[in-house]
C-alpha positions in Angstrom: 91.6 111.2 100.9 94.8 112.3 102.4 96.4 115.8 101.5 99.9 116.0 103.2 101.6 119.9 103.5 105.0 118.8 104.2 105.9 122.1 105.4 103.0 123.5 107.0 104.2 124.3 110.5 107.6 123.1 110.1 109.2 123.0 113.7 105.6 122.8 115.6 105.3 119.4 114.9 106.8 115.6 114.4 108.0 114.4 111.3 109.7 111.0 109.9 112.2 112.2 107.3 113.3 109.6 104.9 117.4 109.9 104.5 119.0 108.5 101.5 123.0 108.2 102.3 125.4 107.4 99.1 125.8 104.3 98.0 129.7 104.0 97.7 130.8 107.3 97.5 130.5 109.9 100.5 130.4 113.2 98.3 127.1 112.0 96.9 125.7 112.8 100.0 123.3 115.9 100.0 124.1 119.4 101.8 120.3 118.8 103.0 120.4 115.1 104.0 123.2 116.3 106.3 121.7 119.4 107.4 118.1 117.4 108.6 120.4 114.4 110.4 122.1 117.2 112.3 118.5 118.8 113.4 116.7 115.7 113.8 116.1 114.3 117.5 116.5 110.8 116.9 118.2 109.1 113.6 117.2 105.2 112.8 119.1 103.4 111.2 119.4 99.7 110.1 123.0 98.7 111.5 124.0 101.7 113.9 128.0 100.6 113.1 127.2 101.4 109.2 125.4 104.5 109.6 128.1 105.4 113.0 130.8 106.2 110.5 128.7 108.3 108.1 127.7 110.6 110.9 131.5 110.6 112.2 132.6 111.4 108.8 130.2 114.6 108.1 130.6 115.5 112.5 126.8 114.7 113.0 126.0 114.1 116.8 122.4 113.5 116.5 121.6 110.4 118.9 121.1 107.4 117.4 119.5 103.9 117.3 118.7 101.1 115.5 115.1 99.9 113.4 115.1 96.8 111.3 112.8 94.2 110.1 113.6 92.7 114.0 113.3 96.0 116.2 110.5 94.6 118.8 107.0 96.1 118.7 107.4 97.3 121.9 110.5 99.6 120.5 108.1 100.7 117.3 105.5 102.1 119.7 107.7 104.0 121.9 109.5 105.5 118.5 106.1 106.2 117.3 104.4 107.7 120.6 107.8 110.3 120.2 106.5 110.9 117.0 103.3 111.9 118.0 104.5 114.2 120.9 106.4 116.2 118.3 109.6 114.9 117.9 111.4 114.6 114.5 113.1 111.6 113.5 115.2 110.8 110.5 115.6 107.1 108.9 118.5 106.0 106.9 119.2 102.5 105.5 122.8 101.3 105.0 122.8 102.9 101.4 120.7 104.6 99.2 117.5 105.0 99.4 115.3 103.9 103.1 112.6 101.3 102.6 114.0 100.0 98.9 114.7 96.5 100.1 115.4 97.7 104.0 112.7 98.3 106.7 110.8 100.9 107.7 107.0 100.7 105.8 105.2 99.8 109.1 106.6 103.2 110.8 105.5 104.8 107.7 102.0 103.5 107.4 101.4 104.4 111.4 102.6 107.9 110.5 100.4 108.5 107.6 97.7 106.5 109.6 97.4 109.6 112.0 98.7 112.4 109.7 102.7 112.5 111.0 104.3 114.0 107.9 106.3 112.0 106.4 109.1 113.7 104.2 111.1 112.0 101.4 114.4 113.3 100.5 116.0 112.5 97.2 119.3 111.4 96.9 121.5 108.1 95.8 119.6 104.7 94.2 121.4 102.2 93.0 118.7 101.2 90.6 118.4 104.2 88.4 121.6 105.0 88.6 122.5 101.8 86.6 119.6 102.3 84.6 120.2 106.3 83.2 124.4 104.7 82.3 123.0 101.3 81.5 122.0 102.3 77.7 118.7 100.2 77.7 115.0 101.4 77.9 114.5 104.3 80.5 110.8 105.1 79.9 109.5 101.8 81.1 111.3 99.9 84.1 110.3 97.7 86.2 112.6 97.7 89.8 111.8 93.4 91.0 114.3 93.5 93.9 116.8 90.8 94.9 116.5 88.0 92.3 115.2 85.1 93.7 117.1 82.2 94.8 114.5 79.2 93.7 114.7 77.8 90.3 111.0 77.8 89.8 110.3 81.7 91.2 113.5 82.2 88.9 111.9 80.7 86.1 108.5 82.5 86.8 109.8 86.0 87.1 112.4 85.8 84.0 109.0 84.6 81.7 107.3 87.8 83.4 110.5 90.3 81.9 109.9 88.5 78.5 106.5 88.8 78.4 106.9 92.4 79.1 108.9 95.3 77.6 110.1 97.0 80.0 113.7 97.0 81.3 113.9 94.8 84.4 115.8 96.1 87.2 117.7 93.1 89.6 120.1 93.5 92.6 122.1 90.5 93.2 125.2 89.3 95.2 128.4 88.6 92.8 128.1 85.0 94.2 125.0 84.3 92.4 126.2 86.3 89.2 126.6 83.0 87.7 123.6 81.3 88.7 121.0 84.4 87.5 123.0 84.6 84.0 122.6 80.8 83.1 119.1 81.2 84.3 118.3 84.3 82.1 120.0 82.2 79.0 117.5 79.1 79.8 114.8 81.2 79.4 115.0 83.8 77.3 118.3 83.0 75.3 121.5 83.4 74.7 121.6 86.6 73.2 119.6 88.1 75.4 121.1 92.0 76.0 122.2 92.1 79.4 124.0 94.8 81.9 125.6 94.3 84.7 126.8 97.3 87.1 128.9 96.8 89.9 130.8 99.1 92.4 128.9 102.0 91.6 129.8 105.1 92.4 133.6 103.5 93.9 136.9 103.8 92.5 136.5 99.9 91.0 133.1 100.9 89.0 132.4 98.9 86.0 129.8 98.6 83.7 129.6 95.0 81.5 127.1 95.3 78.6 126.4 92.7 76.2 124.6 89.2 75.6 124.1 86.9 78.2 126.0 84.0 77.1 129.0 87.4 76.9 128.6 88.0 80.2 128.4 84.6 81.6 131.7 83.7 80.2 133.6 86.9 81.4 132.3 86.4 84.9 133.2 82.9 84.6 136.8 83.4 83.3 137.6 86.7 85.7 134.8 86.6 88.5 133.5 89.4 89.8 133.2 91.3 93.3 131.1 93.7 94.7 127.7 94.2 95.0 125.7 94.3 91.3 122.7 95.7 89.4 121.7 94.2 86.4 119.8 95.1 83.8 118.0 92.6 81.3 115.8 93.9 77.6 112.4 93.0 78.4 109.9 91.5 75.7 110.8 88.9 72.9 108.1 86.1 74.9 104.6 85.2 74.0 102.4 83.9 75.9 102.0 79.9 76.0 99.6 78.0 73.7 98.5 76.8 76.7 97.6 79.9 78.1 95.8 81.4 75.9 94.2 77.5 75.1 93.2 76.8 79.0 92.5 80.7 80.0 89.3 83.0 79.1 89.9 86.7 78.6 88.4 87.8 81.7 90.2 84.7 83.4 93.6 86.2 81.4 93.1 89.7 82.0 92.3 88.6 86.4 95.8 86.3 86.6 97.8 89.5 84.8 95.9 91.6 87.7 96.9 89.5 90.4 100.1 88.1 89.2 102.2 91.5 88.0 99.5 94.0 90.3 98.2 96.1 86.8 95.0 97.8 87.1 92.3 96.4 84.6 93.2 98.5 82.0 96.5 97.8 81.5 96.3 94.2 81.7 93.2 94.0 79.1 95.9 96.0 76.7 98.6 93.6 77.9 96.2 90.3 77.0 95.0 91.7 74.1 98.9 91.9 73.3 99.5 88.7 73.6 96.0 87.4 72.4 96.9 89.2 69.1 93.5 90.7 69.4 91.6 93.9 69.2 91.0 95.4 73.0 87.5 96.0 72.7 87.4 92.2 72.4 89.3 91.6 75.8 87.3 94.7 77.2 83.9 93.0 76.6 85.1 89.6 77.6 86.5 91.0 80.7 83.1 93.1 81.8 80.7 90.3 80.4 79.1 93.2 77.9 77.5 91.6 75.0 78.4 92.5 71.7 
């Protein structure tokens, strides 16, 4: 076990702050975000030019380099051995929140590996902010990511929202718009209540809520710009006859594990769920207890 004290001799020791920056609009930047990139030693950044005009545009001198998926391992060790001496280093992404969808989890692990603090700060996410506006579920989410570009890891994940009923939570370019609305019609239908956020936070935000098959012909009839969120109503799916036909429980509730990483107890709920039986059942099954 690791117990962190993120404060605990504050200014005798290195630290890796994690700096969100706004997402469109440079007033949703923090009066602390700016205050630990002006007192940091180092700031990292994914693309230097981005994160350049940021720090021009707040007067923040703090030196600056760059650490992306490509920054050589010779370059992660030096950053880390400062670190280590005691030097306190900021990371930012382009926008929003570091590390969702940008780099940065192997400086992260090494830190934590040898007890470097590291600090989250909260600030500006894309995600939930399309979410709390979006009018769907808020209790239950689940954030996948970019949505994927193959038409079978399309079809796989899209079976995974109806199957479950939580919102799921996409980004995606406005040139594949198109493509991820017909996909979400193929699979889970037409009517299927779908929002889609875009320019959020900028003077062109816009929020489009409604079917599917509504949103597919608006985009196709206006087009759209700008980088998007969308939000599709989870549930409405069973599982296949041939899944429950081909698949024990213990084989059911062990695919659920691996596939959507639940913990044994949620995915014996889950199966029993879809099984349409009592979770005792699946909870026997699964731990080979006799009756």
């Amino acid at each position: 076990m690791q117990r962190q004290k993120s404060f605990e001799d504050e200014g005798n020791r290195g630290a890796l702050y994690l700096v969100p920056t706004p997402i469109g609009n440079l007033e949703d930047m923090t009066f602390r975000a700016v205050r630990i990139l002006q007192e940091a030693d180092m700031i990292l950044a994914e693309d230097t030019r981005q994160t350049l005009k940021l720090l021009t545009h707040f007067e923040i001198d703090t030196p600056l380099t760059s650490y992306h998926e490509h920054t050589h391992s010779d370059k992660q060790e030096q950053l880390f051995a400062s670190l280590e001496a005691g030097e306190v280093m900021a990371m930012v992404s382009d926008a929003g929140m570091p590390l969702i969808n940008d780099p940065g989890h192997p400086l992260v692990k090494r830190c934590l590996e040898v007890g470097v603090p590291v600090i989250a700060l909260p600030g500006a996410n894309a995600a939930l902010t399309a979410l709390i506006a979006s009018g769907m579920d808020q209790e239950r989410f689940t954030y996948y990511g970019f949505f994927p570009r193959q038409t079978k890891m399309r079809q796989e994940i899209l079976e995974q929202v109806g199957m479950r009923e939580e919102t799921a939570i996409f980004y995606e370019s406005p040139y594949r718009i198109k493509d991820l609305l017909k996909a979400t019609i193929q699979v889970l239908g037409a009517n299927r209540s779908v929002v889609l956020a875009r320019e959020l936070t900028k003077r062109f935000e816009e929020y489009m809520r409604g079917s599917a098959e509504d949103l597919l012909l608006a985009v196709a009839e206006q087009g759209i710009k700008g980088e998007c969120v969308v939000l599709i109503a989870g549930g409405g799916l069973e599982a296949s006859s041939q899944l429950a036909a081909d698949l024990s429980y213990k084989e059911h509730v062990e695919q659920l594990m691996q596939q959507e990483h639940l913990t044994s107890k949620e995915a014996i709920k889950q199966v029993a769920q879809l099984r349409s039986v009592r979770k005792q059942v699946v909870y026997q099954a699964y731990h080979e207890l006799g009756e």
